[in-house]
N, C-alpha and C positions, 0 to 999 in steps of 0.2 A: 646599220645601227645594231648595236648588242642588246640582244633579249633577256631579261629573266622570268622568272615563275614561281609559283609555289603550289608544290603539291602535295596532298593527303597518302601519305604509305601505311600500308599494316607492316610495323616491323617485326611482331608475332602474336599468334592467337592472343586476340583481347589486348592488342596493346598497337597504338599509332600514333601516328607524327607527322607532322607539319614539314616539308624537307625544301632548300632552296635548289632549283633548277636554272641549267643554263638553256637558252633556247638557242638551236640555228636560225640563222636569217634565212626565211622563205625564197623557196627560189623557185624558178619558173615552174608552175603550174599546182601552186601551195598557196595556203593562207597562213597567217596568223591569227590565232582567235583569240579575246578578251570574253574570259567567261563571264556571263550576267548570272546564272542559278545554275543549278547541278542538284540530283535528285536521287535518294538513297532509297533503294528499291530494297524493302527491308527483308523480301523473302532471301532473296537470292546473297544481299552484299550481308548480311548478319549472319547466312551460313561461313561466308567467304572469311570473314572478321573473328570468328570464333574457332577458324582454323578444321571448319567441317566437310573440307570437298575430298572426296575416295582418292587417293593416289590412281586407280582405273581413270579415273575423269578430270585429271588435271588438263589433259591436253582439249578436250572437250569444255571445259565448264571456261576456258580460256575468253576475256574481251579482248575486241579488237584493239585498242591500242594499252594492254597491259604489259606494265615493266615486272620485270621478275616474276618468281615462282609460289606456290603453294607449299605449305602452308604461309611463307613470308620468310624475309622481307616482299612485297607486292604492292603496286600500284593498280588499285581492280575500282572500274564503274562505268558505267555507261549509258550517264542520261544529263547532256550537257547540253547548253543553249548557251550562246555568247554571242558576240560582234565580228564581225571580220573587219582588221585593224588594216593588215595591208592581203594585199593578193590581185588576181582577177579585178580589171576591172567591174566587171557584172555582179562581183561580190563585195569588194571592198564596202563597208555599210552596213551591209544586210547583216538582221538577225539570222542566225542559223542552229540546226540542232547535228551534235554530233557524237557518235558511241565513244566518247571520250569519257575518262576518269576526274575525279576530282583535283582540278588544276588553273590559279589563277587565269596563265596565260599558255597554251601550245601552239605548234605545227604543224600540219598535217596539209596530206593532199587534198587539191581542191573538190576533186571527185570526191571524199569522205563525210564533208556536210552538206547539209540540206537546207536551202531555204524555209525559211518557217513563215507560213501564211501571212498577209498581213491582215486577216480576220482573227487570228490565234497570239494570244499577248506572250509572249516570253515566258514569265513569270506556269503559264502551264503548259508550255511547249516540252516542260521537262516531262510530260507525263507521255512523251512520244513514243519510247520504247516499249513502258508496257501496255499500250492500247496498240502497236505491231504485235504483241505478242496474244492480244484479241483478237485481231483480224487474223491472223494465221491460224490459230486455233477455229473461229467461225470458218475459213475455206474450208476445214478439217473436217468440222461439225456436220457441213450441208443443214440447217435449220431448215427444215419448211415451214410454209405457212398455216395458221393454227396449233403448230405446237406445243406441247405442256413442256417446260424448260424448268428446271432447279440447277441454280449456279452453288455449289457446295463449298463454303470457302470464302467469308467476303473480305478477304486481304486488297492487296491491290492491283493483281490479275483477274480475281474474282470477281471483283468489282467493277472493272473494265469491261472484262465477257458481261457482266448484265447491264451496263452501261448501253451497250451495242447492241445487246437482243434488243432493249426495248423499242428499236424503231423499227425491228420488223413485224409488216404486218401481218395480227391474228394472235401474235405468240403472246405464250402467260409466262410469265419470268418470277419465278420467286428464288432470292436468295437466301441462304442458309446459313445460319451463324451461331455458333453457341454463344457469342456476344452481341445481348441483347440491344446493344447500345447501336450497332449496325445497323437497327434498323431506320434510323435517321437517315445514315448514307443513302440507303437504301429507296427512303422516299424521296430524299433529293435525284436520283437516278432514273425515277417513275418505275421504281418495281415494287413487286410484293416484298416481305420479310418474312421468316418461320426461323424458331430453335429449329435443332435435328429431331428431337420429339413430336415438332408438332408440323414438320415438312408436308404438304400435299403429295401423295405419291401418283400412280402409275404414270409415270414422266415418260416420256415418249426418248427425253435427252435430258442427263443428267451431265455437267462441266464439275468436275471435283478440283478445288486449286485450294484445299487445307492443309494439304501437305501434311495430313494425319490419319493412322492408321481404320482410326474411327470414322472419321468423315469418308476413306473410302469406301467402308463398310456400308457407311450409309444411303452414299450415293448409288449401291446397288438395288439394297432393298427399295428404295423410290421408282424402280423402274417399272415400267409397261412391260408387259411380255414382249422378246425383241428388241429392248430398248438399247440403247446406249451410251456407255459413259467413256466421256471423252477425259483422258488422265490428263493434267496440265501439272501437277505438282512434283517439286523435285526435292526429296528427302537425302539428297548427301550420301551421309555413310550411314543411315540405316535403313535396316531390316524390315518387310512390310510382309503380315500375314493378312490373306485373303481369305473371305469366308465362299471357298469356290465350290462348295459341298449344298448339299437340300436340294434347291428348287433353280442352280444356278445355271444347269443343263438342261434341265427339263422347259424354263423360260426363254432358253437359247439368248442370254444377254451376253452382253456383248463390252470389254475395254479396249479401250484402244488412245494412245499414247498422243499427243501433239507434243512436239517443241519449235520453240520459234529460231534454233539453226540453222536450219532448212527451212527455205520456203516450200509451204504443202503442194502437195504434185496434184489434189485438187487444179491447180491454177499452172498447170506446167510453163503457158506463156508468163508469167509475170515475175518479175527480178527482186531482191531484197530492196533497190531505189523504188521501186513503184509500191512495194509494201509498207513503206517506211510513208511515201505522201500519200497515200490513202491516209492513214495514221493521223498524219501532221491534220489533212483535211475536215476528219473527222472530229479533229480537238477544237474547232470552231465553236463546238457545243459546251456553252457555260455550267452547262448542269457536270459538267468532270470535275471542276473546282472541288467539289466534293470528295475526291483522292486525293487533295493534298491536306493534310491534317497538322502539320509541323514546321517552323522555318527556324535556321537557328543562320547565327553567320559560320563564313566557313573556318574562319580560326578557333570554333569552339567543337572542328569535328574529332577533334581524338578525347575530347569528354562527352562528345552525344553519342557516338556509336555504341559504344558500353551501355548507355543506359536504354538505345532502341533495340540490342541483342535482350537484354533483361526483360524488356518490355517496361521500364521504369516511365520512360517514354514512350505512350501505345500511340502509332501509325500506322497510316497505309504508303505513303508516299511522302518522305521527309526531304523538305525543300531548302538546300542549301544558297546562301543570298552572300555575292562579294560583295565586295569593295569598289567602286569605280577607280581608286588610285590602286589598284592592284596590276 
């Protein structure tokens, strides 16, 4: 049987479209997937959308099943949940989550999706990727117990890392927001809330994910002597001054970088599959509902992206919803 699809392209900075695809027919050891939601991960796919990733870091900032180049024409995403229509026996049925882009229907090998819990509803299974990109960053971290924690940053990495601190025991988790309005998320999360003004300091461990030159400023000054702030934020093509001068030797603080391309060597035995069900496992917890803030359908994405770049739309995790006859 002949496949088609439809899917979301940036065909240049600030401007996208809806495009018709032909599928292949799955062949021995492939699925076909019918997408159920797809999730626009606003740090990362609003730089991508506005045409802001460094020519250095094209080949880096690359997902796994992305068509074409930067700045565009591009097919960029990777936070899909759908059905598997045909494939594997074992799979055909199952819901599954997979670093795929925005797209009715795809192919892919059957090794590239994941079964998604049956305690985890679909509808927040898209939140899989960036609660991987928490748990790589905590192997990163080493949290101890009793720690003083500020998460800098409460977007929707941010919000993830304090999502996950809160169930270690001891730790005081306050996130950090110059919008106030955070702090709702915040308490549905079971953490503290502070502006950058009014942050508790000597942090033992400070997580900066503002992706702003200020919050990393800030994240230093919160710290304990010794402390450390682990970078999770990634600024594109700019320029980031550090206040590396006063008291920033003499405290002997400390940054130090995570990205979730590499699994952390914290965990040398564990593979990006075992990264990823951890992930899936921990999204059992309904208090994450909380990161998703938006659902539009998908034939309305080349007029929402625009306005989640602008912020005219403010999100942390905008949840795209098909069509079943798609």
């Amino acid at each position: 049987m002949k496949h088609t699809g439809r899917a979301f392209w940036i065909d240049s900075p600030g401007r996208g479209a809806i495009r018709e695809v032909a599928l292949p027919a799955p062949g021995e050891g492939e699925v076909l997937v019918r997408t159920l939601f797809s999730g626009v991960s606003r740090g990362t796919e609003t730089l991508v959308f506005r045409g802001g990733v460094p020519v250095s870091q094209h080949t880096a900032m690359r997902a796994p099943f992305q068509e074409g180049d930067f700045p565009g024409p591009v097919k960029y995403g990777y936070l899909n949940v759908g059905v598997v229509e045909e494939g594997p026996e074992e799979l055909t049925g199952r819901t599954v989550f997979c670093l795929y882009p925005h797209q009715t229907r795809y192919v892919v090998p059957a090794a590239a999706v994941t079964p998604v819990p049956d305690t985890v509803p679909a509808e927040r299974a898209v939140l899989a990727g960036t609660v991987e990109t928490a748990v790589n960053a905590l192997w990163d971290a080493a949290p101890l117990v009793g720690d003083r924690i500020a998460v800098v940053g409460g977007g929707m990495v941010g919000c993830s890392v304090a999502a996950l601190l809160a169930r270690f025991p001891g730790v005081r988790v306050q996130l950090v927001d110059a919008d106030p309005s955070r702090a709702k998320i915040a308490e549905a999360l079971g953490v503290g809330f502070a502006t950058p003004e009014d942050a508790d300091g000597d942090r033992d461990l400070v997580v900066h994910a503002s992706a702003t030159e200020a919050g990393l400023a800030r994240s230093l000054e919160l710290l304990t002597t010794e402390g450390t702030v682990l970078e999770l934020s990634w600024y594109g093509d700019r320029q980031v001054s550090l206040p590396l001068g006063e008291a920033f030797h003499s405290r002997r603080l400390v940054i130090r970088s995570s990205q979730v391309g590499t699994v952390s060597p914290a965990r040398p035995n564990r593979t990006y599959a075992d990264r990823l069900a951890v992930a899936l496992d921990l999204l059992a917890d309904p208090a994450l509902d909380a990161l998703i803030t938006g659902e539009s359908p998908f034939e309305d994405l080349p007029d929402v992206l625009p306005r989640l770049v602008s912020g005219e739309v403010p999100a942390l995790c905008h949840r795209v919803r098909y069509d079943e006859s798609d």
